[in-house]
PDB file as gemmi writes it, atoms N, CA and C in Angstrom:
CRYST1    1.000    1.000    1.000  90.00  90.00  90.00 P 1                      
ATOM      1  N   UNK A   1    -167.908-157.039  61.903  1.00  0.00           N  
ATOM      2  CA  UNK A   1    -169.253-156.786  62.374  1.00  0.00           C  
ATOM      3  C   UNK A   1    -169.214-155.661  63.406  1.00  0.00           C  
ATOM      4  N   UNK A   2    -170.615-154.855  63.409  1.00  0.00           N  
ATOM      5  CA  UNK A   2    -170.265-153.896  64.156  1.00  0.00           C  
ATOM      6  C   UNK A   2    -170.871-154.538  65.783  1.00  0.00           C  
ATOM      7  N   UNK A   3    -170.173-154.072  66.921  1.00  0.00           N  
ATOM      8  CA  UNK A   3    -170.995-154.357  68.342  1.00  0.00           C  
ATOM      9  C   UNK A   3    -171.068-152.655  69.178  1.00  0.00           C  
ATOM     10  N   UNK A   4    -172.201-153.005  69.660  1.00  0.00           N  
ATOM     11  CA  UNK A   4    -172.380-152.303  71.054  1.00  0.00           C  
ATOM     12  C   UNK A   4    -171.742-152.533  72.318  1.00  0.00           C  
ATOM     13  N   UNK A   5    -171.151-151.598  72.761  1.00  0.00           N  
ATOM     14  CA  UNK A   5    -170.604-151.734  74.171  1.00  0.00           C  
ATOM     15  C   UNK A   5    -170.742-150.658  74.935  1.00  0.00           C  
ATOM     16  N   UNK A   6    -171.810-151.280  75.840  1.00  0.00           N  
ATOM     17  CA  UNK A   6    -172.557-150.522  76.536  1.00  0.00           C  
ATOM     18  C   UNK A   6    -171.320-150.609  78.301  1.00  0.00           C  
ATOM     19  N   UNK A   7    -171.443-149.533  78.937  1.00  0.00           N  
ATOM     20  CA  UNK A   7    -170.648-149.741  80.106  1.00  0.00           C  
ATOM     21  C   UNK A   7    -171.565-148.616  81.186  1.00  0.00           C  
ATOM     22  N   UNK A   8    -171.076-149.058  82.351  1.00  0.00           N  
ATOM     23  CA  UNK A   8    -172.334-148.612  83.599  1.00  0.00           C  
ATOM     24  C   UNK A   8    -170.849-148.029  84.656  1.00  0.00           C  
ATOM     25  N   UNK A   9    -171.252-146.763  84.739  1.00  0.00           N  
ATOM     26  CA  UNK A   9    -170.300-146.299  85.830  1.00  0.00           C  
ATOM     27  C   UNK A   9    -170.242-146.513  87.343  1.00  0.00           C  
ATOM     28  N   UNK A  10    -169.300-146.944  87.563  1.00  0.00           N  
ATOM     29  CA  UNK A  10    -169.567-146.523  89.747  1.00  0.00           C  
ATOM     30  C   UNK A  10    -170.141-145.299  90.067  1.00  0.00           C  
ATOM     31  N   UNK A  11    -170.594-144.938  91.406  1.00  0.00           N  
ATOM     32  CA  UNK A  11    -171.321-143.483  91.567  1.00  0.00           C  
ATOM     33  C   UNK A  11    -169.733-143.371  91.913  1.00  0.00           C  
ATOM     34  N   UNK A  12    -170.368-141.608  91.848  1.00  0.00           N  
ATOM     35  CA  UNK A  12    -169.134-140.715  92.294  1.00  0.00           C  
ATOM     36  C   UNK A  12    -167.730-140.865  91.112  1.00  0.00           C  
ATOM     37  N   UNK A  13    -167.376-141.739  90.033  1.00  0.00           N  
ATOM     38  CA  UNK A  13    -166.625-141.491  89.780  1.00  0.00           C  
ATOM     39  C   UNK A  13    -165.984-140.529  88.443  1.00  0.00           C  
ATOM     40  N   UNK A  14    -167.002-139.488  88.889  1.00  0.00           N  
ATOM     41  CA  UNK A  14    -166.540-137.838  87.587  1.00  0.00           C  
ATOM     42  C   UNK A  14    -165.223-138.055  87.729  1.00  0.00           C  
ATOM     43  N   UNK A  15    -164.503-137.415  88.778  1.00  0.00           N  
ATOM     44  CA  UNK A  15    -163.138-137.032  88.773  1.00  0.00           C  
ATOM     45  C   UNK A  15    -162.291-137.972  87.817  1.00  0.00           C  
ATOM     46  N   UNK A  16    -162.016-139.603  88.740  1.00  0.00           N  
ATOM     47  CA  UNK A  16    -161.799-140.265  87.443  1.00  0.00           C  
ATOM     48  C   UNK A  16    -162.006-140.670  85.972  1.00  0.00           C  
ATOM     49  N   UNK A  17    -163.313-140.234  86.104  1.00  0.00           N  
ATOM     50  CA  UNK A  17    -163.475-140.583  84.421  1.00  0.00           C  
ATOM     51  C   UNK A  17    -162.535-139.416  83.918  1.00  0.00           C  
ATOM     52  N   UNK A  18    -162.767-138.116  83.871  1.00  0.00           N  
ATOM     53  CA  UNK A  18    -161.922-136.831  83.954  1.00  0.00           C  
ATOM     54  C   UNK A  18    -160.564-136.831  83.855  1.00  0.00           C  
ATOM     55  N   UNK A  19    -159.639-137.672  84.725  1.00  0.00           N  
ATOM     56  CA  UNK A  19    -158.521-138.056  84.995  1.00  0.00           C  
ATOM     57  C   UNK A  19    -157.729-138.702  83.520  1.00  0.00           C  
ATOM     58  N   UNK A  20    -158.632-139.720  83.116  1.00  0.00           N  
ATOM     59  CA  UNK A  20    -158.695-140.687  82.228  1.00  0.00           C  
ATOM     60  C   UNK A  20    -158.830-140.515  80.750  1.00  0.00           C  
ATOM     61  N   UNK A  21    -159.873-139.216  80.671  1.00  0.00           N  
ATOM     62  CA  UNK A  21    -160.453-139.191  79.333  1.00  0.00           C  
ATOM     63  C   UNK A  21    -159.660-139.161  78.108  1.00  0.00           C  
ATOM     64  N   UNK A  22    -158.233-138.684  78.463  1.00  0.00           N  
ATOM     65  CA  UNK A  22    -157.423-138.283  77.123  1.00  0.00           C  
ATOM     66  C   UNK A  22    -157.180-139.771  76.612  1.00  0.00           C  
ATOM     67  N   UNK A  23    -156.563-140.243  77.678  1.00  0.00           N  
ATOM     68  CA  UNK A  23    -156.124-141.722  77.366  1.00  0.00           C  
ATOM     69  C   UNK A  23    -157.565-142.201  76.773  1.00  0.00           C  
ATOM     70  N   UNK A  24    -158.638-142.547  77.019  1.00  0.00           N  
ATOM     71  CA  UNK A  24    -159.916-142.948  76.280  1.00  0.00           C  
ATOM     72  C   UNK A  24    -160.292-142.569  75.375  1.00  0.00           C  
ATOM     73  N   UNK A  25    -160.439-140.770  74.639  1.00  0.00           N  
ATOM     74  CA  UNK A  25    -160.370-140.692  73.810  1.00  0.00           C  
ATOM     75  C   UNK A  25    -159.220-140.835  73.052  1.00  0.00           C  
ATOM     76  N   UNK A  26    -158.433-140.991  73.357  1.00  0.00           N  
ATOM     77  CA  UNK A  26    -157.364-141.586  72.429  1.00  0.00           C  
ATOM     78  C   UNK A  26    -157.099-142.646  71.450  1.00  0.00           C  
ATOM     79  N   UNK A  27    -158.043-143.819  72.236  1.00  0.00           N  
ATOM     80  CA  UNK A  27    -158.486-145.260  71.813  1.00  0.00           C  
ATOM     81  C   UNK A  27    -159.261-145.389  70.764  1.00  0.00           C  
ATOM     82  N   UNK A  28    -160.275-144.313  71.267  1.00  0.00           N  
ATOM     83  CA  UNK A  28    -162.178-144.189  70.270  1.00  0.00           C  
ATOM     84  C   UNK A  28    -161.053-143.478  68.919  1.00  0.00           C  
ATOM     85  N   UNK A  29    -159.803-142.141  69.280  1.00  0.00           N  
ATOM     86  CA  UNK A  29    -159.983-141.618  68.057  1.00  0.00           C  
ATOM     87  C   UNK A  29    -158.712-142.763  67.140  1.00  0.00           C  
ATOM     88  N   UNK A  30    -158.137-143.546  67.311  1.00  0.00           N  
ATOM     89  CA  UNK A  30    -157.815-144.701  67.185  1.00  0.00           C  
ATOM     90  C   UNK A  30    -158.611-145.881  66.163  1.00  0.00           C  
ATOM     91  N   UNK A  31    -159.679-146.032  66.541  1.00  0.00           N  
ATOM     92  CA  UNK A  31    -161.175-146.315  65.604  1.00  0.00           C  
ATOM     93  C   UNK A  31    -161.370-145.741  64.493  1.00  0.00           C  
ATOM     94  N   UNK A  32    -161.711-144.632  64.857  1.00  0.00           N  
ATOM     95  CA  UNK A  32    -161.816-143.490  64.037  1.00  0.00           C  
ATOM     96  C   UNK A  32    -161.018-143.686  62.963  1.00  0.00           C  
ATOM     97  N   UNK A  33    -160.074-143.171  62.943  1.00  0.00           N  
ATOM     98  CA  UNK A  33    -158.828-143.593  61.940  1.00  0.00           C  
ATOM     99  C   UNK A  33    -159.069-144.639  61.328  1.00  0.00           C  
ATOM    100  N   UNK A  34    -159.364-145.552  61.859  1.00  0.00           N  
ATOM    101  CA  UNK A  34    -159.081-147.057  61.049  1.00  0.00           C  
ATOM    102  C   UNK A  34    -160.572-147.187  60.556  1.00  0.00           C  
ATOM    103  N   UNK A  35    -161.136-146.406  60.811  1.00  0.00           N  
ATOM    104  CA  UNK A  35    -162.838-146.293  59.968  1.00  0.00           C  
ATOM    105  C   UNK A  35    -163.738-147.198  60.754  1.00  0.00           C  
ATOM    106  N   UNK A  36    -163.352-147.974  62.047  1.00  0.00           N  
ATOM    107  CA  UNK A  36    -163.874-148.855  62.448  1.00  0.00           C  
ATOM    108  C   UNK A  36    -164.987-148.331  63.753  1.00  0.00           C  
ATOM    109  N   UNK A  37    -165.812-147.095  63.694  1.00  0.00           N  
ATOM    110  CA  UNK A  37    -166.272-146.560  64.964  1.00  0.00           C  
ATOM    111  C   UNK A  37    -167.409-145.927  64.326  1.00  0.00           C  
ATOM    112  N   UNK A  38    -168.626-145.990  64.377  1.00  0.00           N  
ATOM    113  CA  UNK A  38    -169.525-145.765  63.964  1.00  0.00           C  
ATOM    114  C   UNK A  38    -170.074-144.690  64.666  1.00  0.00           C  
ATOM    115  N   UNK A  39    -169.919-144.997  66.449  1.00  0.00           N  
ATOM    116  CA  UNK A  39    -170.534-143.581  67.425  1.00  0.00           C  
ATOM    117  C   UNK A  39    -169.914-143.673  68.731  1.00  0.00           C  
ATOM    118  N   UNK A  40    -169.943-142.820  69.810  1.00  0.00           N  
ATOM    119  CA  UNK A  40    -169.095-142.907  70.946  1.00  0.00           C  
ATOM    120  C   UNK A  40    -169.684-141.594  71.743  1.00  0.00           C  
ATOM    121  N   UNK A  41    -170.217-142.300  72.566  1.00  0.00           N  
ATOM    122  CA  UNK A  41    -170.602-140.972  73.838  1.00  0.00           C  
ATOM    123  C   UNK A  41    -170.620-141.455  75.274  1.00  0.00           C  
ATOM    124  N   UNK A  42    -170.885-140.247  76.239  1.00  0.00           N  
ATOM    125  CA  UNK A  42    -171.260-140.855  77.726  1.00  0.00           C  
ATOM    126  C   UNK A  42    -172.784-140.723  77.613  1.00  0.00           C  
ATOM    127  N   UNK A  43    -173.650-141.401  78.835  1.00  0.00           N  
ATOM    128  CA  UNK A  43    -174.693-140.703  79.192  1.00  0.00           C  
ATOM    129  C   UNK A  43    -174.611-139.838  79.976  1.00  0.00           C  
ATOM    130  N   UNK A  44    -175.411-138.800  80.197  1.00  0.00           N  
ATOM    131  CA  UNK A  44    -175.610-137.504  81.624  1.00  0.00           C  
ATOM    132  C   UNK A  44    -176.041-138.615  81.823  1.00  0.00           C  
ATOM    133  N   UNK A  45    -176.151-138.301  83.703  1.00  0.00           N  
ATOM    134  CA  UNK A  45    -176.306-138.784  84.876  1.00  0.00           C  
ATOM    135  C   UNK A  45    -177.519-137.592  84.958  1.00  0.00           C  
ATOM    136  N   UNK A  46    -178.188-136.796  84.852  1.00  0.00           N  
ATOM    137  CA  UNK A  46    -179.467-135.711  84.517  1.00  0.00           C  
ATOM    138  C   UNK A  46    -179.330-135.820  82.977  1.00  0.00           C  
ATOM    139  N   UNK A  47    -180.559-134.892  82.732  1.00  0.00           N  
ATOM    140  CA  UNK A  47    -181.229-135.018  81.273  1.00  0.00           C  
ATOM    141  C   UNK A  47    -180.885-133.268  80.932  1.00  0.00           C  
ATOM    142  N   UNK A  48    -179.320-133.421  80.859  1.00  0.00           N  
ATOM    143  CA  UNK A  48    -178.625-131.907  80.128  1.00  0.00           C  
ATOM    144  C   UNK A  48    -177.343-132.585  79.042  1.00  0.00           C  
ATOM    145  N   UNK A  49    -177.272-131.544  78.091  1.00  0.00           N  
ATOM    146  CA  UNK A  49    -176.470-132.167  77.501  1.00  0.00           C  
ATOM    147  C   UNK A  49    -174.858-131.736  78.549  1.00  0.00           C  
ATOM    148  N   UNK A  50    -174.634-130.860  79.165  1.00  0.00           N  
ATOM    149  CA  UNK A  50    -173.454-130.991  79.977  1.00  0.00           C  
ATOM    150  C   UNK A  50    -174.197-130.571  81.663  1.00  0.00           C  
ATOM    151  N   UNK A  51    -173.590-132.111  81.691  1.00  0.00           N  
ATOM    152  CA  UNK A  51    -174.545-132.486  83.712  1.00  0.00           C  
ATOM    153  C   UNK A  51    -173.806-132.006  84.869  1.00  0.00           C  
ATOM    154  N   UNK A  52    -172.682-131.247  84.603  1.00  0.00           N  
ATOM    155  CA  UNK A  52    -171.691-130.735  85.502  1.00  0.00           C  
ATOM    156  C   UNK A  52    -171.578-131.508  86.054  1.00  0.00           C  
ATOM    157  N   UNK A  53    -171.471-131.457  87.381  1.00  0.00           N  
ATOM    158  CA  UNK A  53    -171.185-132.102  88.499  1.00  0.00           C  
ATOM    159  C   UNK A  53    -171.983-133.647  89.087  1.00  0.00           C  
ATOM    160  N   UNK A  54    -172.763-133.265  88.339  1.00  0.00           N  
ATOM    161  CA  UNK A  54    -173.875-134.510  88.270  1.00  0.00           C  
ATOM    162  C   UNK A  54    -173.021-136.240  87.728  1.00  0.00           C  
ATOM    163  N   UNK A  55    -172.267-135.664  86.731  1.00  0.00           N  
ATOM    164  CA  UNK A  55    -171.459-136.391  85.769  1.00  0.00           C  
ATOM    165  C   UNK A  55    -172.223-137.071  85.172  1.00  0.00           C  
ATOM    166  N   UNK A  56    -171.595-138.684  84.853  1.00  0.00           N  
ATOM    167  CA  UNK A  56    -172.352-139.514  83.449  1.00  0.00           C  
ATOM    168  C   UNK A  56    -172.841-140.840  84.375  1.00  0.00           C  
ATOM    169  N   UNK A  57    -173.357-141.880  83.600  1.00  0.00           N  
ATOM    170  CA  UNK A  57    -173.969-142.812  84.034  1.00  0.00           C  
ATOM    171  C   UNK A  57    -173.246-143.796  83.469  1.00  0.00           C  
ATOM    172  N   UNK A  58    -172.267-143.675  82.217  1.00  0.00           N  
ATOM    173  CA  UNK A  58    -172.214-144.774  81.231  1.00  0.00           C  
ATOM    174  C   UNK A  58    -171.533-144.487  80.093  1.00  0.00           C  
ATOM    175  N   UNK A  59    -171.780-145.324  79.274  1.00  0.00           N  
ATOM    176  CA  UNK A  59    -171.134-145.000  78.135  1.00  0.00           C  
ATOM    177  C   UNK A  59    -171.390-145.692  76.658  1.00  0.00           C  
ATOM    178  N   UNK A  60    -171.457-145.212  75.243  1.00  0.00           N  
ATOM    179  CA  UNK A  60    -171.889-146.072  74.787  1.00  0.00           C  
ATOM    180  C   UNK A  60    -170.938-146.555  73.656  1.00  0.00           C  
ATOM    181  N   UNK A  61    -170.141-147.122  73.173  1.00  0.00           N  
ATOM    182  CA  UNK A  61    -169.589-146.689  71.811  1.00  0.00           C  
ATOM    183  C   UNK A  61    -170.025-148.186  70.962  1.00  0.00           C  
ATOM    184  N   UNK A  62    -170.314-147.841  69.686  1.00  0.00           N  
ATOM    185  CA  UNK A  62    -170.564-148.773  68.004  1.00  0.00           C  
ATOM    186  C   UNK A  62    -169.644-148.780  67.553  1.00  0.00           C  
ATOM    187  N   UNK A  63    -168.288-149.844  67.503  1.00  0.00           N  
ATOM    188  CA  UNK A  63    -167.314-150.174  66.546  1.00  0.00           C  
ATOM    189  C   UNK A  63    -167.720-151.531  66.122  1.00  0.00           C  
ATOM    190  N   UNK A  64    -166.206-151.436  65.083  1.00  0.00           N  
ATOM    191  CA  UNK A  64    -166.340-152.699  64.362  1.00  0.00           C  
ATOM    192  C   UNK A  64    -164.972-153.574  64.957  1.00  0.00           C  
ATOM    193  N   UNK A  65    -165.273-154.406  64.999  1.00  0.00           N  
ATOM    194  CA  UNK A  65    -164.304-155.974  65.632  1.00  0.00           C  
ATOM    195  C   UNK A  65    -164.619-156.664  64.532  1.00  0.00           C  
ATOM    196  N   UNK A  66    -163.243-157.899  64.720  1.00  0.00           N  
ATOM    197  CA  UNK A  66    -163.590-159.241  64.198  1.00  0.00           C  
ATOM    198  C   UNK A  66    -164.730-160.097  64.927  1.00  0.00           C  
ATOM    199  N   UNK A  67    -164.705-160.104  66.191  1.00  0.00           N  
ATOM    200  CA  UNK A  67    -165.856-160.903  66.562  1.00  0.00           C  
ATOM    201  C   UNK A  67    -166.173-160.623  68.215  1.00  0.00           C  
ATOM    202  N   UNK A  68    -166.959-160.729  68.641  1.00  0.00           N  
ATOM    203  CA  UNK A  68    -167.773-160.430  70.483  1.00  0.00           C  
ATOM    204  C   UNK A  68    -166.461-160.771  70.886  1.00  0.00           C  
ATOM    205  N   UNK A  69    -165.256-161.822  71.169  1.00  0.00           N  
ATOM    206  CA  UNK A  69    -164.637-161.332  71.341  1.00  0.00           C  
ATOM    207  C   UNK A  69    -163.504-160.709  71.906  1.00  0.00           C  
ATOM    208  N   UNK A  70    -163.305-159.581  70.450  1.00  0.00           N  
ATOM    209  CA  UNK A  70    -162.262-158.890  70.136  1.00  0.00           C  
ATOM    210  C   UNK A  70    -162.929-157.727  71.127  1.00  0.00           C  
ATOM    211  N   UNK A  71    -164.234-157.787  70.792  1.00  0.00           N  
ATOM    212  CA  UNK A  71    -164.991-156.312  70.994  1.00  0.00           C  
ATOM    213  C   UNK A  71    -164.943-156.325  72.683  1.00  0.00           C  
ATOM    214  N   UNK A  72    -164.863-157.449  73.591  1.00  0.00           N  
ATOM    215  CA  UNK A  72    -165.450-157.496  74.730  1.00  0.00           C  
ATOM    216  C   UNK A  72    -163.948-157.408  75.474  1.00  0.00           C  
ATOM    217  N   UNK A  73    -162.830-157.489  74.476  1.00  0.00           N  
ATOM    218  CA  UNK A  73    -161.507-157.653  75.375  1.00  0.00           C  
ATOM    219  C   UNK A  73    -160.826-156.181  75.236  1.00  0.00           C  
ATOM    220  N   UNK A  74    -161.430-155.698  74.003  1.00  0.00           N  
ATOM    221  CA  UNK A  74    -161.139-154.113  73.856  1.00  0.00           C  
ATOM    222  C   UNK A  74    -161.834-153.614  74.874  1.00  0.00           C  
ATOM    223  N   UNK A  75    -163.192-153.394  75.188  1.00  0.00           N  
ATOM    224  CA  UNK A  75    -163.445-153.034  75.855  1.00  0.00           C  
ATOM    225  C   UNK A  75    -163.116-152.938  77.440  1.00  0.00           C  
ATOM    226  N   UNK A  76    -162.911-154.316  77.782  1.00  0.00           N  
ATOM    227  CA  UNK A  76    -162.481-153.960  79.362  1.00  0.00           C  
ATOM    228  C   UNK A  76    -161.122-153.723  79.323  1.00  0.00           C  
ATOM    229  N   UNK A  77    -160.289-153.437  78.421  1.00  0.00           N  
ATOM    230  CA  UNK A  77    -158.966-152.701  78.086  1.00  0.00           C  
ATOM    231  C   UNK A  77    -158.427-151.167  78.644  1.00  0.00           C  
ATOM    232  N   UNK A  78    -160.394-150.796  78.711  1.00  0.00           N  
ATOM    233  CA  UNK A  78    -160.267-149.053  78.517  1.00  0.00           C  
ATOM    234  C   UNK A  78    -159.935-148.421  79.484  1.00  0.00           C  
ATOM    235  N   UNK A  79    -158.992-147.053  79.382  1.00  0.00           N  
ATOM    236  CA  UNK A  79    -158.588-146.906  80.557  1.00  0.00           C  
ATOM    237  C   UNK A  79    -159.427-146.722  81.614  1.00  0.00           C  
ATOM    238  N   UNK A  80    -160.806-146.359  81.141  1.00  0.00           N  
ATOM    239  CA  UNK A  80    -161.623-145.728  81.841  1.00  0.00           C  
ATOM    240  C   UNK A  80    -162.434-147.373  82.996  1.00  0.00           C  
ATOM    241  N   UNK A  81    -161.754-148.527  82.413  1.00  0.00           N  
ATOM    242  CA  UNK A  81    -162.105-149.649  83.358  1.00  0.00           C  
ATOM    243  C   UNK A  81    -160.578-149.940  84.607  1.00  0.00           C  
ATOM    244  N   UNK A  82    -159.389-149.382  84.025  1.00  0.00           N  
ATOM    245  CA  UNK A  82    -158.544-149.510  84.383  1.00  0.00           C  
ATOM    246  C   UNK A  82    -158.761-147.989  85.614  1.00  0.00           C  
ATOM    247  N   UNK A  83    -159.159-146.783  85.593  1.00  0.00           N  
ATOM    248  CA  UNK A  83    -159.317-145.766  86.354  1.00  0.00           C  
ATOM    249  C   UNK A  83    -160.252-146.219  87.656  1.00  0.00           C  
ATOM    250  N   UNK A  84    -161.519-147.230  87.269  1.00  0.00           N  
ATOM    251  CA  UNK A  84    -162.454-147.753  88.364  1.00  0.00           C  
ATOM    252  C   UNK A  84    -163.138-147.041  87.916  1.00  0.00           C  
ATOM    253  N   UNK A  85    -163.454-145.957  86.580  1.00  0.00           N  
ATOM    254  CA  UNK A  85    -164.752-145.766  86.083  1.00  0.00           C  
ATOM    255  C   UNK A  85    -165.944-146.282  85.964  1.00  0.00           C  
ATOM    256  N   UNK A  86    -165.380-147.221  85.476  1.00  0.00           N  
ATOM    257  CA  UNK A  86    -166.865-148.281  84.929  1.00  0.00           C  
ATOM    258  C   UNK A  86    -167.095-149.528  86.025  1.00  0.00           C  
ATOM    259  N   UNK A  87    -168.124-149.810  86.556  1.00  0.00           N  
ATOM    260  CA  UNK A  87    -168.685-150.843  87.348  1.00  0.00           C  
ATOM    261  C   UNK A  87    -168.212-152.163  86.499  1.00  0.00           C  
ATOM    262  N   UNK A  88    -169.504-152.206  85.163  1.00  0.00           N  
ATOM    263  CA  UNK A  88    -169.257-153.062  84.185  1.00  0.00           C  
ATOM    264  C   UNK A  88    -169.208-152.269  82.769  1.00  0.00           C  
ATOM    265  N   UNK A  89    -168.971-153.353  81.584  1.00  0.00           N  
ATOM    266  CA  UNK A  89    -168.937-153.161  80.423  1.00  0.00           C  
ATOM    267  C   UNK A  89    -170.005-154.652  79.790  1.00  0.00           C  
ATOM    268  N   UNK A  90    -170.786-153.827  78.828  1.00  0.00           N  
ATOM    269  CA  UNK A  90    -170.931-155.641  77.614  1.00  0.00           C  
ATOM    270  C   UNK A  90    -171.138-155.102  76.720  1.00  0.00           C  
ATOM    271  N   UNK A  91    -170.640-156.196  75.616  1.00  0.00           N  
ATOM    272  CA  UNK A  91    -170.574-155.923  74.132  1.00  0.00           C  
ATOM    273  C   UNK A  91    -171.449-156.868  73.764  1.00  0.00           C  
ATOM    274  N   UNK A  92    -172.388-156.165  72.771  1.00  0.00           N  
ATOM    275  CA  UNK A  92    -172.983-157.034  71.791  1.00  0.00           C  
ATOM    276  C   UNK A  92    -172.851-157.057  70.616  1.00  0.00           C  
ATOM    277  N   UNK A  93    -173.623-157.881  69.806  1.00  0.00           N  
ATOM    278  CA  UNK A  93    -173.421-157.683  67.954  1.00  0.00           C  
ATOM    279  C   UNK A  93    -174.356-156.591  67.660  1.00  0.00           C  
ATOM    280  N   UNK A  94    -174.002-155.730  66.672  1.00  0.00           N  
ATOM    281  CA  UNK A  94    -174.938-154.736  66.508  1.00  0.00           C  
ATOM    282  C   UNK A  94    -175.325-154.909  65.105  1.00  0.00           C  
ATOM    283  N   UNK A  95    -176.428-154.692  64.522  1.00  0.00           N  
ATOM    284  CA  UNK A  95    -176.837-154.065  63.452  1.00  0.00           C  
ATOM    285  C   UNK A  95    -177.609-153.233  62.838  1.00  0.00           C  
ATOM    286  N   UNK A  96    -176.802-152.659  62.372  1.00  0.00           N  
ATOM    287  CA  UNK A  96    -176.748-150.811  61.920  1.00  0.00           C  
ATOM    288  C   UNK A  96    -178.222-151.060  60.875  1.00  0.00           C  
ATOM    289  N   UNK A  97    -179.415-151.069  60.730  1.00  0.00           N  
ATOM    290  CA  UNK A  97    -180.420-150.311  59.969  1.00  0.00           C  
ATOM    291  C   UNK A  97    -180.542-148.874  59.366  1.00  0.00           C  
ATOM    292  N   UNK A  98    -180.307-147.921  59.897  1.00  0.00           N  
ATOM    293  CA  UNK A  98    -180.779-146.255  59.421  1.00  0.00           C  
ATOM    294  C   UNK A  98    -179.872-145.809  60.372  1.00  0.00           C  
ATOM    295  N   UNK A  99    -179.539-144.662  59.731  1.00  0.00           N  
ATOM    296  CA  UNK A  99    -179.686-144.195  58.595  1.00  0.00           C  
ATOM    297  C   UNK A  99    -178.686-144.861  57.393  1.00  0.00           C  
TER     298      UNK A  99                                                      
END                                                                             
């Protein structure tokens, strides 16, 4: 099944997320591979697609797990929870309609 896992950043922490990202995308492209990742982004922290200095707010990624969870233990796995990126994380069940 696919879930949402939505995650909420600490302020101030660009640098670390930055620090982190290879190791994180590493994980998502990990998914990828195994066909199990449907989408994966940050939010801007402003309404640009690159917020400079502003940085992100969050994060969103749609994979597939065996169950809430697989999805909720992957998630606080990421390095980017292990850096002090993320405040929190939650996963839900998702289902994909459209396209």
């Amino acid at each position: 099944m696919w879930y949402a896992i939505t995650a909420i950043d600490h302020p101030d922490s660009l640098a670390a997320r930055q620090a982190a990202r290879p190791a994180h995308l590493a994980r998502l492209r990990a998914l990828l591979e195994q066909g199990r990742l449907l989408l994966a982004g940050p939010f801007p922290a402003i309404d640009a697609e690159d917020p400079g200095a502003a940085g992100f707010s969050g994060s969103l990624i749609v994979a597939e797990f065996a169950d809430l969870g697989a999805a909720q233990a992957w998630a606080e796995s990421d390095p980017y929870r292990a850096a002090g990126v993320y405040r929190s994380i939650e996963a839900k069940p998702f289902r994909k309609v459209l396209p």
